[in-house]
mmCIF entry with sequence, helices, sheets and N, C-alpha, C, O atoms, coordinates in Angstrom:
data_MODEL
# 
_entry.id   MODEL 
# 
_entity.id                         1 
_entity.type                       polymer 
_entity.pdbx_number_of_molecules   1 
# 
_entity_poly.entity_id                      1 
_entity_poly.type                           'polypeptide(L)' 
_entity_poly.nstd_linkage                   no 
_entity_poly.nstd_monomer                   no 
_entity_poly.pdbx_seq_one_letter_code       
;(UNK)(UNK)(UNK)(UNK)(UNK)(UNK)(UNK)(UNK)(UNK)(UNK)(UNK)(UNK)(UNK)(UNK)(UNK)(UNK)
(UNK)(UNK)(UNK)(UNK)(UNK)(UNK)(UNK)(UNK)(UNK)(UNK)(UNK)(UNK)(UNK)(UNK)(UNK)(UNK)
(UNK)(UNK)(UNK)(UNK)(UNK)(UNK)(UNK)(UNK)(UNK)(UNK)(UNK)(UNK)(UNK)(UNK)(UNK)(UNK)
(UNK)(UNK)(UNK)(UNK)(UNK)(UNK)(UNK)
;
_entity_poly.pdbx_seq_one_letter_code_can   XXXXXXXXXXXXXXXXXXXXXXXXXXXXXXXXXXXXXXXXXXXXXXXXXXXXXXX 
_entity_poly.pdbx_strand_id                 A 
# 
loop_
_entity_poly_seq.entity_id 
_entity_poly_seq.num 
_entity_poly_seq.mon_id 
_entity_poly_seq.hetero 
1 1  UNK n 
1 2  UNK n 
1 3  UNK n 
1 4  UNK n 
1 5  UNK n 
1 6  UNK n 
1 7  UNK n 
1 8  UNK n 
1 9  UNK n 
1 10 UNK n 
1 11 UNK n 
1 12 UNK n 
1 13 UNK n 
1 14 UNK n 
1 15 UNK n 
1 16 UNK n 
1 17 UNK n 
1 18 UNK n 
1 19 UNK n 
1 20 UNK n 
1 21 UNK n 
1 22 UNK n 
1 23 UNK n 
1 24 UNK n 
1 25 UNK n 
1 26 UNK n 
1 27 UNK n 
1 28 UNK n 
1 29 UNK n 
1 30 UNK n 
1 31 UNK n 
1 32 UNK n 
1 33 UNK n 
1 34 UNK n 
1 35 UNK n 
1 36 UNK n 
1 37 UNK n 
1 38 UNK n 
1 39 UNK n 
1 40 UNK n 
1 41 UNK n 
1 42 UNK n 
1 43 UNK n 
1 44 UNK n 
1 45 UNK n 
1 46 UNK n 
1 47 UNK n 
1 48 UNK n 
1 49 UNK n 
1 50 UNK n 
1 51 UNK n 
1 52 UNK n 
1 53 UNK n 
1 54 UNK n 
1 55 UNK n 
# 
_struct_asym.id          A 
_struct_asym.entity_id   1 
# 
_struct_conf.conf_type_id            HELX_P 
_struct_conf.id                      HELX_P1 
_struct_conf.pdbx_PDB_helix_id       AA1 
_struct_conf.beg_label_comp_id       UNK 
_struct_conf.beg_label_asym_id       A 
_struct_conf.beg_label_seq_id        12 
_struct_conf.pdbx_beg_PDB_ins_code   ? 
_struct_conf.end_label_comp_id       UNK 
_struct_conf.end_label_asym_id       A 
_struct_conf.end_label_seq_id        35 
_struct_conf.pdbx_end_PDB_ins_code   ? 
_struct_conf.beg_auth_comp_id        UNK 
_struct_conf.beg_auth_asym_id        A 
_struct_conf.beg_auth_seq_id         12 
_struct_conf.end_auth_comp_id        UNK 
_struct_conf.end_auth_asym_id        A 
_struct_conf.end_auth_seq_id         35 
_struct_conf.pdbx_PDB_helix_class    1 
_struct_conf.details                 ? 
_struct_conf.pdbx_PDB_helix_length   24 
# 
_struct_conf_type.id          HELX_P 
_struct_conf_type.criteria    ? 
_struct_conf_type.reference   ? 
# 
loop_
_atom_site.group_PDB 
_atom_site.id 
_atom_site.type_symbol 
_atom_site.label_atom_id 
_atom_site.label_alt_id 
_atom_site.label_comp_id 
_atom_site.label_asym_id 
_atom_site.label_entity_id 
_atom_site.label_seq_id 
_atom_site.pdbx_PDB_ins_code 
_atom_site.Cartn_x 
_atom_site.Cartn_y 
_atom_site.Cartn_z 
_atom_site.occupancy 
_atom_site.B_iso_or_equiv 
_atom_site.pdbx_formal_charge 
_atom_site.auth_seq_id 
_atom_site.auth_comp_id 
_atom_site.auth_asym_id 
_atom_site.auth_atom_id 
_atom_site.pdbx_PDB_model_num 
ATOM 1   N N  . UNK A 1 1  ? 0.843   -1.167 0.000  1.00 0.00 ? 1  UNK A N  1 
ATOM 2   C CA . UNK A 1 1  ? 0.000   0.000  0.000  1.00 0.00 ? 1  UNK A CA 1 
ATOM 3   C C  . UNK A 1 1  ? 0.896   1.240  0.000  1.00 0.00 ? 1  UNK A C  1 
ATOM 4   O O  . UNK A 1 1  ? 1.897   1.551  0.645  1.00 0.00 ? 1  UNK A O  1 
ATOM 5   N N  . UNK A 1 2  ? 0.170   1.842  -0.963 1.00 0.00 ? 2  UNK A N  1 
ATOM 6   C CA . UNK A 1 2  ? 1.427   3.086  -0.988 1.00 0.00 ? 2  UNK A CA 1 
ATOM 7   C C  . UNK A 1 2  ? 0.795   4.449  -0.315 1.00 0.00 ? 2  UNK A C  1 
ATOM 8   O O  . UNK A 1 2  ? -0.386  4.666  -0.043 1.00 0.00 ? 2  UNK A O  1 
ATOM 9   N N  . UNK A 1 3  ? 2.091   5.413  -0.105 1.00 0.00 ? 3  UNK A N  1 
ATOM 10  C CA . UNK A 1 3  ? 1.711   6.554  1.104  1.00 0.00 ? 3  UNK A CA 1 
ATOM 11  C C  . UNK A 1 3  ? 1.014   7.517  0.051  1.00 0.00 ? 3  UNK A C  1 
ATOM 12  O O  . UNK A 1 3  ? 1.506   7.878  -1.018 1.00 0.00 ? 3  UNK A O  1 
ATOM 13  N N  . UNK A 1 4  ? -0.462  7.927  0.659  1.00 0.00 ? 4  UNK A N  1 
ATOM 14  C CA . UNK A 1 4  ? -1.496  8.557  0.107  1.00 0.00 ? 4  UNK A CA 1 
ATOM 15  C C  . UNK A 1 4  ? -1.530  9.999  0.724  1.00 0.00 ? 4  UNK A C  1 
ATOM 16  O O  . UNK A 1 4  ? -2.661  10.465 0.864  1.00 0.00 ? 4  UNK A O  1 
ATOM 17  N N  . UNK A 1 5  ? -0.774  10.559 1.003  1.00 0.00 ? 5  UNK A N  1 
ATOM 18  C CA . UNK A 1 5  ? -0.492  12.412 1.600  1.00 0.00 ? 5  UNK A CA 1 
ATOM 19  C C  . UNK A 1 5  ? -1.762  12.730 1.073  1.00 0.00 ? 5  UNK A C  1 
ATOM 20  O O  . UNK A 1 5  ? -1.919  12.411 -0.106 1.00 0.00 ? 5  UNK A O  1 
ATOM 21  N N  . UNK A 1 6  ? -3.122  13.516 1.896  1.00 0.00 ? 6  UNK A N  1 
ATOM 22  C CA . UNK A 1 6  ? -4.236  13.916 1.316  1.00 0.00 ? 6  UNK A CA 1 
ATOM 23  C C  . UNK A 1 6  ? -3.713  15.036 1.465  1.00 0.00 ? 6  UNK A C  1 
ATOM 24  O O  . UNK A 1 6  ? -2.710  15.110 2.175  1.00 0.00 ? 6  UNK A O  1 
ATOM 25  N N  . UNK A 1 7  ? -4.215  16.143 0.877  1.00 0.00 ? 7  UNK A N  1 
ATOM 26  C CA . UNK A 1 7  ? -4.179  17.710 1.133  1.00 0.00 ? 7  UNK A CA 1 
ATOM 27  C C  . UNK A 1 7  ? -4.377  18.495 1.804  1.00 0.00 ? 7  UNK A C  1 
ATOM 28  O O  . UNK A 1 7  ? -3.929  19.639 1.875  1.00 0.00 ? 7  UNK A O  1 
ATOM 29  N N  . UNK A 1 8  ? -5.440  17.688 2.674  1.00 0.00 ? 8  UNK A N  1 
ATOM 30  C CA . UNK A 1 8  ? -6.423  18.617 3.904  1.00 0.00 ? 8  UNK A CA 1 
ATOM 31  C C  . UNK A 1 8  ? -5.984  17.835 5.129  1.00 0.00 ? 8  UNK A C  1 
ATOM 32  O O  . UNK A 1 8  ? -6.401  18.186 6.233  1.00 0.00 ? 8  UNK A O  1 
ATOM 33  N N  . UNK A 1 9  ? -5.000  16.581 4.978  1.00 0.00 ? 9  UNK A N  1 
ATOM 34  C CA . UNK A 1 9  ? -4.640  16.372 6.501  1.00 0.00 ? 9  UNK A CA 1 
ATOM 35  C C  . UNK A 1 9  ? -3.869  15.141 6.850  1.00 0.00 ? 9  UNK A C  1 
ATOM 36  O O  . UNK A 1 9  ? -2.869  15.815 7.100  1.00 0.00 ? 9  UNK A O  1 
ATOM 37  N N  . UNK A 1 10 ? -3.634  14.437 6.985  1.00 0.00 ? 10 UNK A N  1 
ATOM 38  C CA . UNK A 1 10 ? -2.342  13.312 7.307  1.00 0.00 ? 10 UNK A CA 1 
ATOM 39  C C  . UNK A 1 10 ? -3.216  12.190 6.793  1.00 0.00 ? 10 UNK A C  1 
ATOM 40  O O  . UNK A 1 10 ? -4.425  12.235 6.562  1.00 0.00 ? 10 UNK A O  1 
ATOM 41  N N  . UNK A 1 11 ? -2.239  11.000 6.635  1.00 0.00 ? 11 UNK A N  1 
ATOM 42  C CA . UNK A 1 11 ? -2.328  9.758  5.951  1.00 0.00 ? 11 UNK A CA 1 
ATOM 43  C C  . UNK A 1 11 ? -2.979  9.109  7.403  1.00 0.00 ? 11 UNK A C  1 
ATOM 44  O O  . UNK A 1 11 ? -2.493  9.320  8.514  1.00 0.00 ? 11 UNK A O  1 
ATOM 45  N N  . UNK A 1 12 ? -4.444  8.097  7.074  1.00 0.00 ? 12 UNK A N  1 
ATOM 46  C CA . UNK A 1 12 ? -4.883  7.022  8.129  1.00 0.00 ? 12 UNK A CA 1 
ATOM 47  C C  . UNK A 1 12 ? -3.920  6.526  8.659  1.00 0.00 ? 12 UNK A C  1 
ATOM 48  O O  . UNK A 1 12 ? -3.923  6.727  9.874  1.00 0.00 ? 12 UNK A O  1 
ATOM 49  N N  . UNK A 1 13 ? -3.015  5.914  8.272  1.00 0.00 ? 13 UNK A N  1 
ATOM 50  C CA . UNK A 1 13 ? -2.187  5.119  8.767  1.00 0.00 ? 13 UNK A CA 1 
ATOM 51  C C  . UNK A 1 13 ? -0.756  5.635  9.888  1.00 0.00 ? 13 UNK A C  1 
ATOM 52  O O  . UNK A 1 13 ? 0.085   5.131  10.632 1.00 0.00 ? 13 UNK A O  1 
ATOM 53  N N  . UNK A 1 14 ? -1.308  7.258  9.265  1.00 0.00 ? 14 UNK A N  1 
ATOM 54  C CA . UNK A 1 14 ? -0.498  8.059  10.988 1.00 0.00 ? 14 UNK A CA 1 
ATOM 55  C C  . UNK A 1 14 ? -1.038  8.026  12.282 1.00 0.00 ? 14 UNK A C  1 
ATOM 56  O O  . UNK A 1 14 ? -0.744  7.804  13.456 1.00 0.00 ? 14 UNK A O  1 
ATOM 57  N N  . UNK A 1 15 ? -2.006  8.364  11.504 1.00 0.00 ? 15 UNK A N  1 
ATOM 58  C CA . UNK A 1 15 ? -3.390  8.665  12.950 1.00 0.00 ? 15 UNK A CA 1 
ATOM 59  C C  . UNK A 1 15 ? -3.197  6.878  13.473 1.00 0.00 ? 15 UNK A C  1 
ATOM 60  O O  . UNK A 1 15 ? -3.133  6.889  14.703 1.00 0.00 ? 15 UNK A O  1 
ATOM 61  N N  . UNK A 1 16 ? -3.095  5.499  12.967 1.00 0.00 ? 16 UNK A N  1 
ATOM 62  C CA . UNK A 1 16 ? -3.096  4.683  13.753 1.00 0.00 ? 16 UNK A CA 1 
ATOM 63  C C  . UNK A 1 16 ? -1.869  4.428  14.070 1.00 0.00 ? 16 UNK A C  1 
ATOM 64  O O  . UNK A 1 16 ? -1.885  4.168  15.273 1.00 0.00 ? 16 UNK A O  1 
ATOM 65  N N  . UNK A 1 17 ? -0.886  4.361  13.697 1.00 0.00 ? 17 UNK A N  1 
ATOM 66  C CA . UNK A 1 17 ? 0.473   4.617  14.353 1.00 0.00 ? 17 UNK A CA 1 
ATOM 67  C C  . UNK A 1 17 ? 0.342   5.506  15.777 1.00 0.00 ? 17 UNK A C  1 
ATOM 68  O O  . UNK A 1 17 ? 0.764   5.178  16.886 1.00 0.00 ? 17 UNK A O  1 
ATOM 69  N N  . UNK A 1 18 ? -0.313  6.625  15.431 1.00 0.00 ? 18 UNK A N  1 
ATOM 70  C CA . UNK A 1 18 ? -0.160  7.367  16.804 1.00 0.00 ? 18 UNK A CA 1 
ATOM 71  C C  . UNK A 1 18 ? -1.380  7.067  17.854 1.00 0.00 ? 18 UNK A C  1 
ATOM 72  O O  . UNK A 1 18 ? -1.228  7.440  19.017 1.00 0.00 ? 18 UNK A O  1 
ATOM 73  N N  . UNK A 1 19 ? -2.426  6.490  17.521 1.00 0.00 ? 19 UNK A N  1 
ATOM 74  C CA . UNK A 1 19 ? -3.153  5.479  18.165 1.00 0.00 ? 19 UNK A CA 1 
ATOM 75  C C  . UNK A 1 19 ? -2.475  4.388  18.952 1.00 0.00 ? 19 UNK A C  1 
ATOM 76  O O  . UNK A 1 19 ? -2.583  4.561  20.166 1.00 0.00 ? 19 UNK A O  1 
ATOM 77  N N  . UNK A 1 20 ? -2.013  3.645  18.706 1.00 0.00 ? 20 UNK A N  1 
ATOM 78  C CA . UNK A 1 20 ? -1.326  2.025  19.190 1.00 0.00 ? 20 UNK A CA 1 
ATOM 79  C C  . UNK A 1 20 ? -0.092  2.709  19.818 1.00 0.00 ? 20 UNK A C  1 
ATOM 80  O O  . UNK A 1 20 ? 0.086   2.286  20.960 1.00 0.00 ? 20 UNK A O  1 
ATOM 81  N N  . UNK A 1 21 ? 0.710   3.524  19.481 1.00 0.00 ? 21 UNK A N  1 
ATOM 82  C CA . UNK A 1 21 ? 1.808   4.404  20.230 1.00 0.00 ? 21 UNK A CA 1 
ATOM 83  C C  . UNK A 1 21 ? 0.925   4.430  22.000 1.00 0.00 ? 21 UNK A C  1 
ATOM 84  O O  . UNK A 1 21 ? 1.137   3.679  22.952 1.00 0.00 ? 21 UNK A O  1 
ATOM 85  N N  . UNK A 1 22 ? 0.247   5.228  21.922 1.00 0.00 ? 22 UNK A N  1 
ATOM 86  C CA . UNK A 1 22 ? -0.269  5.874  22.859 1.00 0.00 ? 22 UNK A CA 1 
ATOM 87  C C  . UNK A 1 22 ? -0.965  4.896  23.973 1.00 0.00 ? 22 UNK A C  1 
ATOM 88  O O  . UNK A 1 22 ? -0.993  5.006  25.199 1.00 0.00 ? 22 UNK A O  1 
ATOM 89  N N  . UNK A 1 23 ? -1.652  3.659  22.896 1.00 0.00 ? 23 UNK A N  1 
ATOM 90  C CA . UNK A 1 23 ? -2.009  2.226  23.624 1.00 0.00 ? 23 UNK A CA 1 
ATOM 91  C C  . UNK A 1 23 ? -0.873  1.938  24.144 1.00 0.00 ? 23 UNK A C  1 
ATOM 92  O O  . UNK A 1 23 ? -1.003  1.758  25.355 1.00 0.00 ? 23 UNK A O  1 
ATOM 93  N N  . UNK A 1 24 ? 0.274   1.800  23.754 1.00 0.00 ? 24 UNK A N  1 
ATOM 94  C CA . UNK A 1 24 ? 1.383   1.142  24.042 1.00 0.00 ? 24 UNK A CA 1 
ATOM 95  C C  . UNK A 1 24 ? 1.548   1.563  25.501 1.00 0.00 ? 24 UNK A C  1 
ATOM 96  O O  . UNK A 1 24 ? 1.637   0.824  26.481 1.00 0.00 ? 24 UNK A O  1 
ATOM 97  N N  . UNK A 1 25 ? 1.578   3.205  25.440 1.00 0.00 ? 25 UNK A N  1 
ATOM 98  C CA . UNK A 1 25 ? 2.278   3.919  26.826 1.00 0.00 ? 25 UNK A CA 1 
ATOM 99  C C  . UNK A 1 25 ? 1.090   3.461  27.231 1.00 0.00 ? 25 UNK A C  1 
ATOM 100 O O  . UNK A 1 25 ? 1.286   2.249  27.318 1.00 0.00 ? 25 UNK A O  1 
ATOM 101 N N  . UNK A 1 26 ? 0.169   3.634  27.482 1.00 0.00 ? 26 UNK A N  1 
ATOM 102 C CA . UNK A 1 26 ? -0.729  3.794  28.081 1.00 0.00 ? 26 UNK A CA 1 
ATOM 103 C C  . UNK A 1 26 ? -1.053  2.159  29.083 1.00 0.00 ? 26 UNK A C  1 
ATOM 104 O O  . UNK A 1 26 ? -1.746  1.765  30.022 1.00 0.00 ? 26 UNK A O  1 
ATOM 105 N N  . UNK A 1 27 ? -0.401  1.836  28.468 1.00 0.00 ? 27 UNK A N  1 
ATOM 106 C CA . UNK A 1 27 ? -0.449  -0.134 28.904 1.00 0.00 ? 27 UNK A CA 1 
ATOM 107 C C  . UNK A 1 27 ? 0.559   -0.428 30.055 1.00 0.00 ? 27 UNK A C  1 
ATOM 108 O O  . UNK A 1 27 ? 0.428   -1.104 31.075 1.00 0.00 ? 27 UNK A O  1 
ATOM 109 N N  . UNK A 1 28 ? 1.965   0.543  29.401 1.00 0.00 ? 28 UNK A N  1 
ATOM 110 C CA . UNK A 1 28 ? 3.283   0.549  30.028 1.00 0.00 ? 28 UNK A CA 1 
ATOM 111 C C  . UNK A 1 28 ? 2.988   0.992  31.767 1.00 0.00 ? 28 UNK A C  1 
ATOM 112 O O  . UNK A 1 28 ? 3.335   0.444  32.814 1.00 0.00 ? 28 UNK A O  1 
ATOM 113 N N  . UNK A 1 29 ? 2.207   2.206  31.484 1.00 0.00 ? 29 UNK A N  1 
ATOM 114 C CA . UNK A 1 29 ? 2.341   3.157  32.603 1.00 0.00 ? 29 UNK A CA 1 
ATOM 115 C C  . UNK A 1 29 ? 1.671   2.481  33.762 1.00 0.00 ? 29 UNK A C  1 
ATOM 116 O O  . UNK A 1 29 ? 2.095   2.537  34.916 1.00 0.00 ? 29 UNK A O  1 
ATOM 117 N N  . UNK A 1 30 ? 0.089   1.534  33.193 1.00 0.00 ? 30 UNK A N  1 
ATOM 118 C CA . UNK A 1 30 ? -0.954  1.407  34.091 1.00 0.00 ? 30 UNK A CA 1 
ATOM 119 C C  . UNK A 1 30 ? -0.601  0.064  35.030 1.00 0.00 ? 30 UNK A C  1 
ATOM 120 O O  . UNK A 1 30 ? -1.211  -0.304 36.034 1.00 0.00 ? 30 UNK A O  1 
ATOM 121 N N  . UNK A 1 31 ? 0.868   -0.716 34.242 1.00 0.00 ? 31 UNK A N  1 
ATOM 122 C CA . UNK A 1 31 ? 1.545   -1.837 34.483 1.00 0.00 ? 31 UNK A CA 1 
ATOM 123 C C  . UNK A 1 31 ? 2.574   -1.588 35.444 1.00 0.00 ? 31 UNK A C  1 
ATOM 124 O O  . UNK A 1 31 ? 2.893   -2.378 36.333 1.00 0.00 ? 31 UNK A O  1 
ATOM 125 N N  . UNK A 1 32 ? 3.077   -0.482 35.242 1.00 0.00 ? 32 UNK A N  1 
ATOM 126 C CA . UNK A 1 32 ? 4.095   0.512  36.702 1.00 0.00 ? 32 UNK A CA 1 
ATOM 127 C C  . UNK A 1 32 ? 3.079   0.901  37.627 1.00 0.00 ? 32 UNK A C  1 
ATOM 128 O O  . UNK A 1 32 ? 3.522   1.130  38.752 1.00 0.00 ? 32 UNK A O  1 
ATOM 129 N N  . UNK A 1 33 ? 1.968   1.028  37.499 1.00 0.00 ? 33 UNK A N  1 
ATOM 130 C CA . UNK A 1 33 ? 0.876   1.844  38.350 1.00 0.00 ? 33 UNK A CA 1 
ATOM 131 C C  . UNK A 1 33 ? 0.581   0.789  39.330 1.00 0.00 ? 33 UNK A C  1 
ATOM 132 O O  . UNK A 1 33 ? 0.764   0.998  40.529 1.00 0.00 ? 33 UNK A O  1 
ATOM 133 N N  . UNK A 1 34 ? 0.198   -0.174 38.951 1.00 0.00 ? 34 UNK A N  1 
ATOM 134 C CA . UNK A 1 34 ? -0.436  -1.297 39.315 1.00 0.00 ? 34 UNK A CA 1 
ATOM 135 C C  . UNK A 1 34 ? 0.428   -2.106 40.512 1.00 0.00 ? 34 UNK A C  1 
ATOM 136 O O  . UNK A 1 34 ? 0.096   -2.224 41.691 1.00 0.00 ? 34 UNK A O  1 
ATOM 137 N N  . UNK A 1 35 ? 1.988   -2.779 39.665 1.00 0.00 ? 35 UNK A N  1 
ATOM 138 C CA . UNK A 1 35 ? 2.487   -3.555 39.890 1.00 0.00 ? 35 UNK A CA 1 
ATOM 139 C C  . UNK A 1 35 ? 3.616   -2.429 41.195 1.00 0.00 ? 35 UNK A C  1 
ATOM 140 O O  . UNK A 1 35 ? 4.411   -3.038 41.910 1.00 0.00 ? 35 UNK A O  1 
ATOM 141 N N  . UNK A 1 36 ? 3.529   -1.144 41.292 1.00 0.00 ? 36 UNK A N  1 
ATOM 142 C CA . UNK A 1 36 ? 4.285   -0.829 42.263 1.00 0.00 ? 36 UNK A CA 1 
ATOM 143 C C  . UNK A 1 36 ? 3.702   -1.050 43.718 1.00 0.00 ? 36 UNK A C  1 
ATOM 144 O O  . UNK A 1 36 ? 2.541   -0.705 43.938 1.00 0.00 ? 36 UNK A O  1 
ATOM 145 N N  . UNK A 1 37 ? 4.533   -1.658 44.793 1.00 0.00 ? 37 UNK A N  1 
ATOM 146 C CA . UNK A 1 37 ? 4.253   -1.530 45.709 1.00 0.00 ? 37 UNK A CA 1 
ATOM 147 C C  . UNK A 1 37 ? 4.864   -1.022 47.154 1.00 0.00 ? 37 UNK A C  1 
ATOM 148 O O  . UNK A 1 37 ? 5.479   -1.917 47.735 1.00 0.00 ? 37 UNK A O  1 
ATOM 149 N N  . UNK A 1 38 ? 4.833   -0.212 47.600 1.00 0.00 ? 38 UNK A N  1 
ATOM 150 C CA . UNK A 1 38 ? 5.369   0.531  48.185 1.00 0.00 ? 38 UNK A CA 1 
ATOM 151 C C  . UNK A 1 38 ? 6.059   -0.131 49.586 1.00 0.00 ? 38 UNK A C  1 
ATOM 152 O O  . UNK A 1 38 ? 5.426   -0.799 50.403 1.00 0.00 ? 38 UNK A O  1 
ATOM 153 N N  . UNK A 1 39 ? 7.013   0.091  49.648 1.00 0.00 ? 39 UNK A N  1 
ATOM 154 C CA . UNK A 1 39 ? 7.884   -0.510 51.182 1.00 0.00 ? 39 UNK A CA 1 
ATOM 155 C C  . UNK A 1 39 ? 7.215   0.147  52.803 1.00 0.00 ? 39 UNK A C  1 
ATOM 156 O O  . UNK A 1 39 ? 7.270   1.294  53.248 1.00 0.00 ? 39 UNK A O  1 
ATOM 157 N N  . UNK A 1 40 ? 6.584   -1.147 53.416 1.00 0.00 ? 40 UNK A N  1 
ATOM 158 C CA . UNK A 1 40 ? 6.314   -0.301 54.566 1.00 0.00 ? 40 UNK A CA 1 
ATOM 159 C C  . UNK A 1 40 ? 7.669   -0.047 55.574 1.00 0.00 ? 40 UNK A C  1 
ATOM 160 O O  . UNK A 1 40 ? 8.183   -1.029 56.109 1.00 0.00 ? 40 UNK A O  1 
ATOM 161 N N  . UNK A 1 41 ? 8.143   1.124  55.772 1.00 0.00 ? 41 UNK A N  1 
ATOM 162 C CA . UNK A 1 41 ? 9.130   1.635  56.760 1.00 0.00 ? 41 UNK A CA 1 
ATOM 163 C C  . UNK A 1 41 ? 9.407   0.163  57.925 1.00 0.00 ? 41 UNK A C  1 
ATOM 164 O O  . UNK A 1 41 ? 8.487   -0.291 58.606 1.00 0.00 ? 41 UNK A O  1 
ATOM 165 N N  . UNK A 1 42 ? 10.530  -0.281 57.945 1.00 0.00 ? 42 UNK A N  1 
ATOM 166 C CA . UNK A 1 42 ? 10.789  -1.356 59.021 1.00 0.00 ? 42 UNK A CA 1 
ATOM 167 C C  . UNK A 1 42 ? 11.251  -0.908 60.609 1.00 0.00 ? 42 UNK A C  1 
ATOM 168 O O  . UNK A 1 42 ? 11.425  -1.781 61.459 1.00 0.00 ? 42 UNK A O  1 
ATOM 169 N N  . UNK A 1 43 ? 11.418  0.441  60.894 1.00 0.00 ? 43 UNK A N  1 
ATOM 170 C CA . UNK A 1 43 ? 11.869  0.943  62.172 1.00 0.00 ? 43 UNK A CA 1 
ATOM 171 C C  . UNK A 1 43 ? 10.422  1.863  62.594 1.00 0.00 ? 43 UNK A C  1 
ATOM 172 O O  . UNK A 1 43 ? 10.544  3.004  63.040 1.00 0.00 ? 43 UNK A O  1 
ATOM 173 N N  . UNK A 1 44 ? 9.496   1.428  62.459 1.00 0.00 ? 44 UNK A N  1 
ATOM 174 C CA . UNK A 1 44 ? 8.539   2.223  62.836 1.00 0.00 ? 44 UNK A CA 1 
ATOM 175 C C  . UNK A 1 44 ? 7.956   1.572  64.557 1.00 0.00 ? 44 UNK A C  1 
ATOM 176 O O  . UNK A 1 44 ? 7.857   0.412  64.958 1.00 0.00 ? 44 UNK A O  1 
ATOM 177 N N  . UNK A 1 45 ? 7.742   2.541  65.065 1.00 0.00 ? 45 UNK A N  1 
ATOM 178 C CA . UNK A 1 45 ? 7.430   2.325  66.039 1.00 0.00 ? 45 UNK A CA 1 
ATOM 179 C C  . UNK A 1 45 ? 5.446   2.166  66.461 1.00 0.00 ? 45 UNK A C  1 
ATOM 180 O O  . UNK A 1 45 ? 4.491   2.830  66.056 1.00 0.00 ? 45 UNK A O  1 
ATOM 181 N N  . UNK A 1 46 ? 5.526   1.055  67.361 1.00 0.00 ? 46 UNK A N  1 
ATOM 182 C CA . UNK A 1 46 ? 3.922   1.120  67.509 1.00 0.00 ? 46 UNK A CA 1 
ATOM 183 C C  . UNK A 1 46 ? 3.358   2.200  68.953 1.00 0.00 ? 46 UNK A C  1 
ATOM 184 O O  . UNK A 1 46 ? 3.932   1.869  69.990 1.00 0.00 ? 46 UNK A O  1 
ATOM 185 N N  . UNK A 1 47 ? 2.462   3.260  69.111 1.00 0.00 ? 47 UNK A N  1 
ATOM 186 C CA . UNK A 1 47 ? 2.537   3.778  70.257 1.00 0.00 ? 47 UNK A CA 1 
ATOM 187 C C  . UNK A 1 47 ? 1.045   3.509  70.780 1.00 0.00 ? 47 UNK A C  1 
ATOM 188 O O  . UNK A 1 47 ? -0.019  3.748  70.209 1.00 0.00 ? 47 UNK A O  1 
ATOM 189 N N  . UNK A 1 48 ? 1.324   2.855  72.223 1.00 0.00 ? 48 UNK A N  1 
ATOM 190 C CA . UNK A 1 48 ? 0.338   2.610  73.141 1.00 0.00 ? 48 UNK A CA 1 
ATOM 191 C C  . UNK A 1 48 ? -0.283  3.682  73.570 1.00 0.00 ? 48 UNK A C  1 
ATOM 192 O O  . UNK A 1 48 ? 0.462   4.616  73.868 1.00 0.00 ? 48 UNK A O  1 
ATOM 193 N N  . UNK A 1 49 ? -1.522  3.861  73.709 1.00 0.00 ? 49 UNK A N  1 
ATOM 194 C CA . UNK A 1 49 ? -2.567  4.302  74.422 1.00 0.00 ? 49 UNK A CA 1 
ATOM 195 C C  . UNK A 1 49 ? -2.048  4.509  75.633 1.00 0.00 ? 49 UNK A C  1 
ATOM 196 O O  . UNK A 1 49 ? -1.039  3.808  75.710 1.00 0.00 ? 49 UNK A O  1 
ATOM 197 N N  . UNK A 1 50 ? -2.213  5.101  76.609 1.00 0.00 ? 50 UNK A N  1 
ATOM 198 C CA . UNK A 1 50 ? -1.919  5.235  77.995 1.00 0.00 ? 50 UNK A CA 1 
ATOM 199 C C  . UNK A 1 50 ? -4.076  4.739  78.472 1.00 0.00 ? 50 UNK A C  1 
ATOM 200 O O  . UNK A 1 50 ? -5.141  5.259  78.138 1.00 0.00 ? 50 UNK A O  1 
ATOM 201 N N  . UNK A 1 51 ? -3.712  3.559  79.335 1.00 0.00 ? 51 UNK A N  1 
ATOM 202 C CA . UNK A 1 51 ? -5.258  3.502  79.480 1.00 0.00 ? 51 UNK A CA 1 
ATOM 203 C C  . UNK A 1 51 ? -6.172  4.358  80.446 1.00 0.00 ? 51 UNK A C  1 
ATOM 204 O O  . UNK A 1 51 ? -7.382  4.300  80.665 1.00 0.00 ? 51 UNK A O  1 
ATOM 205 N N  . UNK A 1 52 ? -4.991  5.321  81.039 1.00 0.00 ? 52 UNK A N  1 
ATOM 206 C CA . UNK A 1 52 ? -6.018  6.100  82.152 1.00 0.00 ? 52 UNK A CA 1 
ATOM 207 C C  . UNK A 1 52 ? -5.891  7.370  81.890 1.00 0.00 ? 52 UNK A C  1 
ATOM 208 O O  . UNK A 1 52 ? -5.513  8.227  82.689 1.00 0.00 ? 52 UNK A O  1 
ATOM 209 N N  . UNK A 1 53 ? -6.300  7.583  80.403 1.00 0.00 ? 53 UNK A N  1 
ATOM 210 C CA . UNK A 1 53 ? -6.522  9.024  80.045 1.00 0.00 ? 53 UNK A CA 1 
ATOM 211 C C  . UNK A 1 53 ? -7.684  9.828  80.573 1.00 0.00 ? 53 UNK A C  1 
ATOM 212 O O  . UNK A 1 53 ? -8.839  9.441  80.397 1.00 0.00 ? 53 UNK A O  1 
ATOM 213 N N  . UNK A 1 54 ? -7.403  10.915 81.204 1.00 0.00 ? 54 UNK A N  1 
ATOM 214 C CA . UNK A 1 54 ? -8.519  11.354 81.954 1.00 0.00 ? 54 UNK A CA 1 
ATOM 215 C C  . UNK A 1 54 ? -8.567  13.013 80.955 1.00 0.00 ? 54 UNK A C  1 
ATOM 216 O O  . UNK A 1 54 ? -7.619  13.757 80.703 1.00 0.00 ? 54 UNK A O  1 
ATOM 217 N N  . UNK A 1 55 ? -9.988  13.159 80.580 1.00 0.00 ? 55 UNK A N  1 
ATOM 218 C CA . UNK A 1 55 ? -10.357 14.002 79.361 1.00 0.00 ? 55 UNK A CA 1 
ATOM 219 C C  . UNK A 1 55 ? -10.528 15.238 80.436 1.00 0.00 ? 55 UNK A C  1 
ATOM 220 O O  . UNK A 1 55 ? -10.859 16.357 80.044 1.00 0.00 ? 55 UNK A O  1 
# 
């Protein structure tokens, strides 16, 4: 198939190139989004209640 340059605006086959581009990132990113999981801090401390809090 040969490249058809229209006059009034880009060849179909850009517009899907830059379609499936954009799928591509768009796949990439939601796969970093997803699959990150964040480290819970290992020196964290737990703090007790004092039970005879008087208000």
């Amino acid at each position: 198939m040969r490249w058809k340059i229209r006059r009034n605006g880009h060849d179909p086959r850009q517009i899907d190139l830059l379609a499936i581009l954009a799928l591509l990132i768009l796949i990439v990113a939601a796969y970093h989004y997803f699959a990150y999981r964040p480290e819970a801090p290992g020196n964290t401390a737990f703090i007790v209640p004092s039970q005879s809090v008087k208000w």
